[in-house]
C-alpha positions as CSV (number, residue, x, y, z in Angstrom):
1,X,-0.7,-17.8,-3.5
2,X,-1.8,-19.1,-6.7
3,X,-5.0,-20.8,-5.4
4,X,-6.9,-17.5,-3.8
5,X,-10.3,-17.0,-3.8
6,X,-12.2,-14.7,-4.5
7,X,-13.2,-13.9,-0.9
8,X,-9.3,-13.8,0.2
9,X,-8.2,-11.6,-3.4
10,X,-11.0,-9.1,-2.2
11,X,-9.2,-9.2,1.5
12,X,-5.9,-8.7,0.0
13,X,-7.0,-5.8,-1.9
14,X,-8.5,-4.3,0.9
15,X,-5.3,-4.4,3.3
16,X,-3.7,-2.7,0.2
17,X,-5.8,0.3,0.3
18,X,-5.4,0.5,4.0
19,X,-1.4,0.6,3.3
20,X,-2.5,3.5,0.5
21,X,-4.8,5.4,2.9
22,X,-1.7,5.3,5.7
23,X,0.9,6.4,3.3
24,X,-1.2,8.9,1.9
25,X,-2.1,10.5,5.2
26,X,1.4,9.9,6.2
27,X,2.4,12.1,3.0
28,X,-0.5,14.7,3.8
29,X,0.2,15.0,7.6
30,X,3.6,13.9,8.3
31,X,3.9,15.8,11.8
32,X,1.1,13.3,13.2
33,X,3.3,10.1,12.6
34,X,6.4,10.7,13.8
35,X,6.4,8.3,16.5
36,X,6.9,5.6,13.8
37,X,9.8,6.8,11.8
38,X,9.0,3.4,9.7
39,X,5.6,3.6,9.2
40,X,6.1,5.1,5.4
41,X,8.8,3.0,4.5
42,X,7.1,-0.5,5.9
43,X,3.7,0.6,4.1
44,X,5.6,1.4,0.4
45,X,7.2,-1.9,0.7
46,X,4.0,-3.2,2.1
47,X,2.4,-2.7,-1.6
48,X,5.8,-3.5,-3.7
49,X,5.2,-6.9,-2.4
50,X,1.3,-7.2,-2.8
51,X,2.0,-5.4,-6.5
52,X,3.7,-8.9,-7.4
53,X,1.3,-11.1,-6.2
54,X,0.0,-13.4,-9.0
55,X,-3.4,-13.5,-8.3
56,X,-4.4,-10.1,-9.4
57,X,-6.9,-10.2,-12.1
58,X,-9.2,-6.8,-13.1
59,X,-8.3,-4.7,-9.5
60,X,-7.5,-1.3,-10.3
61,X,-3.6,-0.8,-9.1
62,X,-3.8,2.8,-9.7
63,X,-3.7,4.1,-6.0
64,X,-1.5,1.1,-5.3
65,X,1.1,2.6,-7.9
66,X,0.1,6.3,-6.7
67,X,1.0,5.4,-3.1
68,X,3.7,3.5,-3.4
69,X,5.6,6.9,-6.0
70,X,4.4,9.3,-3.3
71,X,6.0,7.0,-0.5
72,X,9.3,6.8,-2.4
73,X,9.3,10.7,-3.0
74,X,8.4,12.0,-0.2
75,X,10.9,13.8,1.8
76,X,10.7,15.1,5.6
């Protein structure tokens, strides 16, 4: 994934904060998702993957690393 451009880093970014947006409203209104018992778990390890890409180069990680904490703690 070395060879990106900059057109497919700013996709990849993108499906992130989708995944951060999920978890997050997964975290806020747990009672609307629970027809997908996986859906937090899939979307945390979603971004632990996309975290390690090595393409990354000034994209701010911050709701990445935000979502991915409130993913792991969260607790039904």
């Amino acid at each position: 994934m070395a060879n990106e451009t900059a057109a497919e880093i700013a996709q990849h970014y993108s499906a992130a904060m989708d995944s951060v947006n999920l978890i997050n409203a997964v975290v806020a209104d747990p009672d609307s998702y629970t027809d997908d018992a996986t859906v937090l778990s899939r979307n945390v390890d979603h971004l632990k993957i996309v975290k390690g890409w090595d393409f990354w180069t000034d994209e701010d990680m911050t709701a990445v690393n935000s979502a991915i904490t409130s993913g792991n703690n969260y607790t039904a």
